[in-house]
N, C-alpha and C positions, 0 to 999 in steps of 0.2 A: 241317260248318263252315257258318255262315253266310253265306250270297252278301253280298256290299258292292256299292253302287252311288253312281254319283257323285248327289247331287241338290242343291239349293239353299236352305239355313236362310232362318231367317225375316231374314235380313239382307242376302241376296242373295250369300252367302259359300258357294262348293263347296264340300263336305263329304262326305267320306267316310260312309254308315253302315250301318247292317245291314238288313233285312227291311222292319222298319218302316217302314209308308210316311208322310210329310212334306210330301205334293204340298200339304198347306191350305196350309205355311209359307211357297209362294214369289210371296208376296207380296211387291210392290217398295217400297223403302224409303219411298216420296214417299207411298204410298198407308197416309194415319193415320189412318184411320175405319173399322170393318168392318162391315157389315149385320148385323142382329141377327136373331135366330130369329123364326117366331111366336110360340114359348113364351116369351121375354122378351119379347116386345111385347103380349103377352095379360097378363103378369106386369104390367109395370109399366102399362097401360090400368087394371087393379084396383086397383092401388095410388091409383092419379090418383081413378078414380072412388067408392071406399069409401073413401077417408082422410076424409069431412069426420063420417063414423059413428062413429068411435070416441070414447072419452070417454078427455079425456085429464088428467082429474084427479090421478090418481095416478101421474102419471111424471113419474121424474126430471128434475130440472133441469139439472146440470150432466154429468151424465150422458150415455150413448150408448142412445137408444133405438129400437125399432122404428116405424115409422111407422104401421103396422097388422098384425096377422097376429103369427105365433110367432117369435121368435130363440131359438138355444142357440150351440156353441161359436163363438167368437170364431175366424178364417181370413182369411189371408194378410196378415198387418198388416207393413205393409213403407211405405219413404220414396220416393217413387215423381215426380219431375216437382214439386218443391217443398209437395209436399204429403205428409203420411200417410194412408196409405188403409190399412182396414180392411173388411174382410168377415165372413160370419156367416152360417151355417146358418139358413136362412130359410125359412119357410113362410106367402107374402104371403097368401093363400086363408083361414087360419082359426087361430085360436088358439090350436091343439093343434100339437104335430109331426104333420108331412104331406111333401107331395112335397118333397126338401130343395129349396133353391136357393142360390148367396149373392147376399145381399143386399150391398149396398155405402155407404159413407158416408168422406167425408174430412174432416180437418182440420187446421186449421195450426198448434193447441196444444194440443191431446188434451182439450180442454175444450168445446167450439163445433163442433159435427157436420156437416158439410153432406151432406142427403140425394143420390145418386146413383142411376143407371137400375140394376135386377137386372144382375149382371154375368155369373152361371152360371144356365142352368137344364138342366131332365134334358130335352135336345133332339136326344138321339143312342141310336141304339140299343145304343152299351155303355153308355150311362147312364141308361136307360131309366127305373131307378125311384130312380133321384136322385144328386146333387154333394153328396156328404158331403163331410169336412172336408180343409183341405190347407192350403197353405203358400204363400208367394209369393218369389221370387225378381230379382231388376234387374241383367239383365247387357246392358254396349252399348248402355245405352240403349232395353232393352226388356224392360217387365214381363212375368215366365212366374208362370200361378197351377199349379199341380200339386193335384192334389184326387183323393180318391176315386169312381172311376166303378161305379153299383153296378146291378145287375141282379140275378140270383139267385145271385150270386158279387159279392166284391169285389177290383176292380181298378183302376190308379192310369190318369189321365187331365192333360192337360194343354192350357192354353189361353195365350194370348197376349195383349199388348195395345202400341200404338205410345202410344195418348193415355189411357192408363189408364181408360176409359171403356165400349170397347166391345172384347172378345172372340173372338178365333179359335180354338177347339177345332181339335188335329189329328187328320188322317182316324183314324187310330187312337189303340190305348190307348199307352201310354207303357210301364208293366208289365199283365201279366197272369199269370192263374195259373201257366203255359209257363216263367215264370220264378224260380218257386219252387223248392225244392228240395223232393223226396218226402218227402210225411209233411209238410209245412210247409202253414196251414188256408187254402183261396182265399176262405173265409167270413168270417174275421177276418181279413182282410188291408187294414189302411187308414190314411186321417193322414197322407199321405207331407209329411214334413219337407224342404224342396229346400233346400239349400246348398254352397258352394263352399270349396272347401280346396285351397291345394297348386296350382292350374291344372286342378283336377277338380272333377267336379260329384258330386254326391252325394244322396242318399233315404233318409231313416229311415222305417221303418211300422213300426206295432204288427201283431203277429201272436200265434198261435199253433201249438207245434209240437204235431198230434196225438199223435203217437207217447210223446213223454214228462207230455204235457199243462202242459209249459213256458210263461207267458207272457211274449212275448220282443218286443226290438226290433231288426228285422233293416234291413243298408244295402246298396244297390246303386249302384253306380258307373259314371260316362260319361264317353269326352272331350268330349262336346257338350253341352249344357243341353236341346236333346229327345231324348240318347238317339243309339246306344243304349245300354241301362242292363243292367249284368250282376251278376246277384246275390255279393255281395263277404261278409256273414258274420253273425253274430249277434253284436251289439254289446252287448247288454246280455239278461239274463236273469233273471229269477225264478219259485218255482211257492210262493210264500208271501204273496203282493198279491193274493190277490183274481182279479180276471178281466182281460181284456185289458187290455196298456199304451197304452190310448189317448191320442191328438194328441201324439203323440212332439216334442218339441223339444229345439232345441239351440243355447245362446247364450256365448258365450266373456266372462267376466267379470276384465279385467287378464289374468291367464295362464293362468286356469281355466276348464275344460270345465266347464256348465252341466246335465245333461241334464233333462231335465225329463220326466214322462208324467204320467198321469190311469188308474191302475189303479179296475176296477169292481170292484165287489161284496166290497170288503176289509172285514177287521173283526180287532178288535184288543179283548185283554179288558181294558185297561185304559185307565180313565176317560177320559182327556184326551189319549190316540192314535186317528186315525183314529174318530173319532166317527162319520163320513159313511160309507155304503156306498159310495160314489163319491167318491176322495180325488182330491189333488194329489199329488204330491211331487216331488225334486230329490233330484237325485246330483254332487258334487263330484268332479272328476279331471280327465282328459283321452282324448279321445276319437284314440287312431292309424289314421290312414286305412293306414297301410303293416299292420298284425296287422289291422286290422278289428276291435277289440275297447278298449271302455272302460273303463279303467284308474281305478278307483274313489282319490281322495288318502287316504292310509293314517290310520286312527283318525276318519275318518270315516263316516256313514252316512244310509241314507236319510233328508229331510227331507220334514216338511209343509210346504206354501207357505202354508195359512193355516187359521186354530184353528175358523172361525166356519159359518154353516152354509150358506152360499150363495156359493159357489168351485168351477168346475171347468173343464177344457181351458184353462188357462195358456194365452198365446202371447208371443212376443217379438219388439222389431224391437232392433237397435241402430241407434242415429241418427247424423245425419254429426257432430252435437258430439261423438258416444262416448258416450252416454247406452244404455244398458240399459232397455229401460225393456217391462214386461208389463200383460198387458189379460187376463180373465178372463168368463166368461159369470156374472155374477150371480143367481144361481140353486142348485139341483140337482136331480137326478129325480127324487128322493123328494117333492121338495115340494108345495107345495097351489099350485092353477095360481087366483090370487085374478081375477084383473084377465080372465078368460077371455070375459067378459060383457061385458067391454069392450071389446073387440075386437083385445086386444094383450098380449101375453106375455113375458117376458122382460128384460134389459138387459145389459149392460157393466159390470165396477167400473169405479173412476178407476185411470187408468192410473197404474203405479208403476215411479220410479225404483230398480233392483238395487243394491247396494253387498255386496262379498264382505269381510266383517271377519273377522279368526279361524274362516275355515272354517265361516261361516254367515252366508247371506244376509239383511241389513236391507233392509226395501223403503218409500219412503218416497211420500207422494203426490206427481206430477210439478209440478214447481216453477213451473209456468204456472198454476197452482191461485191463486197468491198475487197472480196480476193481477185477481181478481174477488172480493177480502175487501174488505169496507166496515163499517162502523159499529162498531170493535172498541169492546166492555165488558169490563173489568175486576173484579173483588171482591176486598177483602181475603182473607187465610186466614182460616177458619172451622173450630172445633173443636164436635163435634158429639157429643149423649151419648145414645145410642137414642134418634134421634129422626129423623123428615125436618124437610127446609128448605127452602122453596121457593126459586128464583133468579128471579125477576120478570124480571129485568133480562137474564137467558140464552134468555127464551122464544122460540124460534124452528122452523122446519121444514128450513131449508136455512141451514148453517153449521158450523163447525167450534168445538169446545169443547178448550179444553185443562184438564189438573188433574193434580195432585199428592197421593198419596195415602198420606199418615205411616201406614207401615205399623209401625211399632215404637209410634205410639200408641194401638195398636189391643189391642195383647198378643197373646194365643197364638188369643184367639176373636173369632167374631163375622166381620160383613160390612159392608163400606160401599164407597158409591160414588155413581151419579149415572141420577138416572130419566129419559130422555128422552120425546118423544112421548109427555107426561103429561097423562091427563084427569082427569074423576071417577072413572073406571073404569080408564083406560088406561092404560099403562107401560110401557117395557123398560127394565130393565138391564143395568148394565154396572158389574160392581163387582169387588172384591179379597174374598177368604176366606181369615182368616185362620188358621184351623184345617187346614187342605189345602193353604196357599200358591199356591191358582188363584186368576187374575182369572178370572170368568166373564162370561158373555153369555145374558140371561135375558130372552126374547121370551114365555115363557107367557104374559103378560097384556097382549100388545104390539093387543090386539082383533079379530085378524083369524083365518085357520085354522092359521097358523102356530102352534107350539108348542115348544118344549125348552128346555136349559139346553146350552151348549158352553163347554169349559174348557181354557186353555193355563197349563201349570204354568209360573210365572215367577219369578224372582228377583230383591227387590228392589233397586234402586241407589243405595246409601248410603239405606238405609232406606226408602225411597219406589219405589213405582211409579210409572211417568208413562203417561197416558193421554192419546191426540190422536184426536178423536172428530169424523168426518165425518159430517153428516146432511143426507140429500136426503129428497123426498117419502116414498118407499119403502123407504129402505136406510138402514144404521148400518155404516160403516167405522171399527174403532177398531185402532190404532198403539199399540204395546204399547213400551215403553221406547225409543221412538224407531227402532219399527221392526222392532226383533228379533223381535216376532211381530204377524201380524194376526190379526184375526176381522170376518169380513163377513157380513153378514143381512141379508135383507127381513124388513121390521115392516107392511108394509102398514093402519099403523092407521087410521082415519078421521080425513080431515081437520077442524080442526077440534081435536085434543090436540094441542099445540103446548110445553107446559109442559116447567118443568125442574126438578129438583130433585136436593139431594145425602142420602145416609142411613148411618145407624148404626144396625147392628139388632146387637143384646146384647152393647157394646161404644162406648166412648168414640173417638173417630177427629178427625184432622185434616186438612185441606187447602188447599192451595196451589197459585201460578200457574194462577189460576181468569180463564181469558179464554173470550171465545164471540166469534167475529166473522162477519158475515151471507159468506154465498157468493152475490153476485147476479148471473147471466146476464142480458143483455138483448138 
């Protein structure tokens, strides 16, 4: 059995707990700043001194972006001290992935980023060769980030903060392999998921069990938020996704368990599922902390979170209004690293509000979006015969476009839709097919190394598709009947095509609620 000893949480409250030592926690409450490593102070000195190097032409506006160096998954976005903070797999040093860190950045309407000091780095010897991804927590008035600490095994680690600014790692890990169950991988063990249920604290990680070669998500359970933490069960399973259920999340929508992962290396032989070797997806139910196992709602199944080619590690906060609302690394691995000469990789989609309707989630852009539309244009409907049409009047880089797409004028064939980031050479689209009944998302000729065509099979709504089309520098966000599906891409085309236009190819088409309105940060 494991010896208990009295010692004192990071709030000056005795507590009972096991083995684990806690001695960093007993800090006293008056004391809300903690010294920082050298390796975050050598982190952020590079950041200060190489930020004025990079070109930052090609990054987004309203966007969340790096300041220099790589991002990937999006970690620990949480409502922390009047602000939202979010963090992200960072690599300040160079434009490739490298030694992780997180990076940090807040803000007070998911639109308007305020840069912050590195919050993690690999400054410990179980975290030697980096702070991959994790989750954050706010209990009492004090933020806990939980992350993966990784050395030549992966094991879960944890840090603190009183002013969400600066970071106390505890002397030890939080989980470690000792706590696995035999046969369960300390290779793929990571993501830990921190949240509270019931007056218990809890951990989701993606794992795998060697034995059956299951990709699973297992939970461990505390009565304290550092632990200790004892292995409670395997909450969800599959050996048909592909490879690990990576950055496990879990967000309660009305009365519904949310779960969420990022299975690798999936693939699916048909068209318009799992396109990405590295998907999203969600699971409906509810998750009982009393069996330890997620309870899938019956005739439903797994979902994509989004159709398009640049989505992966979801995360979630809920906010004090009750708002849902997710963030995603705009990207994938398979992608061409454009901007790497720039000195800066990566970004953020726009953060989106959840809604659960009949058992599947609409996700819409967060409604603080609409405090920065300016100069809205309008067009009548316009019926078009194989032909393009340019929109003069729509030409923009950073704006939202709406349109309606008479899919019953179209007939049984043919495609139409709308060119964005259009030059003499340049284009992507974003249109309806109507032989297939996919809208598509067609970057081949959007100019940069980016390539393909991505497809969400959708049904039209009294005859019409509607299309709500977010354009920043780099990225095309399009909202598929109000939500019921997205598709996200980087077009990285050269600045410079700006243009817009609508088409008919082998096939007569109409359109309606034709607006464009500017999106302008200052």
């Amino acid at each position: 059995m494991m010896k208990r000893r009295k010692v004192y949480n990071v709030l000056g409250t005795m507590v009972l707990v096991g083995a684990i030592s806690l001695t960093s926690c007993t800090t006293k409450p008056e004391e809300k700043t903690f010294a920082v490593s050298e390796a975050i102070t050598n982190a952020n000195n590079y950041i200060k001194d190489n930020i004025s190097s990079v070109n930052q032409e090609l990054k987004n506006t309203y966007h969340l972006n790096p300041p220099i160096g790589w991002v990937n998954d999006p970690n620990g976005f949480s409502e922390f001290q009047d602000k939202f903070h979010l963090y992200y797999q960072y690599n300040p040093y160079d434009a490739v992935w490298g030694p992780m860190h997180w990076g940090h950045q807040t803000t007070k309407d998911f639109i308007k980023w305020e840069l912050e000091d590195v919050a993690l780095a690999p400054d410990k010897e179980y975290d030697a060769s980096g702070c991959f991804s994790g989750t954050a927590l706010v209990e009492n008035g004090v933020q806990y980030l939980a992350y993966t600490a990784v050395t030549d095994v992966q094991n879960q680690g944890m840090a603190y903060s009183y002013d969400g600014k600066t970071y106390q790692k505890l002397d030890e890990l939080l989980l470690s392999g000792k706590d696995l169950p035999e046969g369960f991988s300390n290779a793929d063990f990571r993501d830990p998921k921190l949240f509270k249920r019931d007056g218990k604290f809890y951990i989701l990680t993606g794992n795998k069990d060697n034995k059956t070669g299951n990709k699973q998500i297992i939970m461990f359970q505390a009565e304290e938020v550092t632990g200790p933490y004892t292995y409670a069960g395997v909450v969800y399973s599959r050996n048909d996704l592909g490879g690990i259920l990576e950055c496990p999340d879990l967000i309660t929508i009305d009365t519904t368990d949310v779960l969420i992962a990022s299975p690798q290396s999936i693939g699916d032989e048909r068209e318009y599922v799992f396109q990405n070797a590295d998907s999203c997806i969600y699971v409906l139910g509810n998750l009982s902390v009393n069996s330890n196992k997620f309870y899938k709602t019956p005739n439903t199944d797994v979902e994509e979170f989004d159709k398009g080619f640049s989505f992966y590690a979801p995360q979630t906060v809920k906010t004090s209004d009750g708002r849902a609302i997710l963030t995603a690394w705009m990207r994938s691995w398979s992608e061409a690293n454009i901007t790497k000469e720039d000195g800066w990789c990566g970004g953020m989609v726009l953060p989106r509000e959840l809604t659960l309707k009949e058992n599947h989630i609409y996700q819409a852009p967060v409604r603080e979006i609409k405090n920065y539309f300016k100069n809205e244009v309008k067009e009548n409907a316009i019926r078009l015969e194989n032909e393009i049409k340019p929109l003069d009047s729509f030409t923009s880089r950073t704006s939202r476009i709406t349109m309606d797409i008479d899919v019953a004028s179209m007939g049984s064939s043919g495609k139409a839709g709308i060119e964005v980031f259009k030059g003499t050479k340049y284009y992507t689209r974003i249109g309806y097919d109507a032989s297939r009944g996919y809208v598509y998302f067609d970057r081949i000729h959007c100019g940069s190394l980016m390539d393909g065509v991505r497809y969400a099979k959708v049904d039209p709504i009294q005859g019409k598709i509607k299309l709500e089309i977010y354009l920043d520098n780099n990225s095309v966000e399009v909202f598929i009947n109000d939500g019921y599906y997205t598709m996200t891409g980087t077009t990285f085309t050269p600045l410079g095509n700006d243009g817009v236009a609508l088409y008919a190819e082998k096939c007569s088409a109409s359109f309606s609620n034709l607006t464009k309105t500017d999106i302008i940060v200052e």
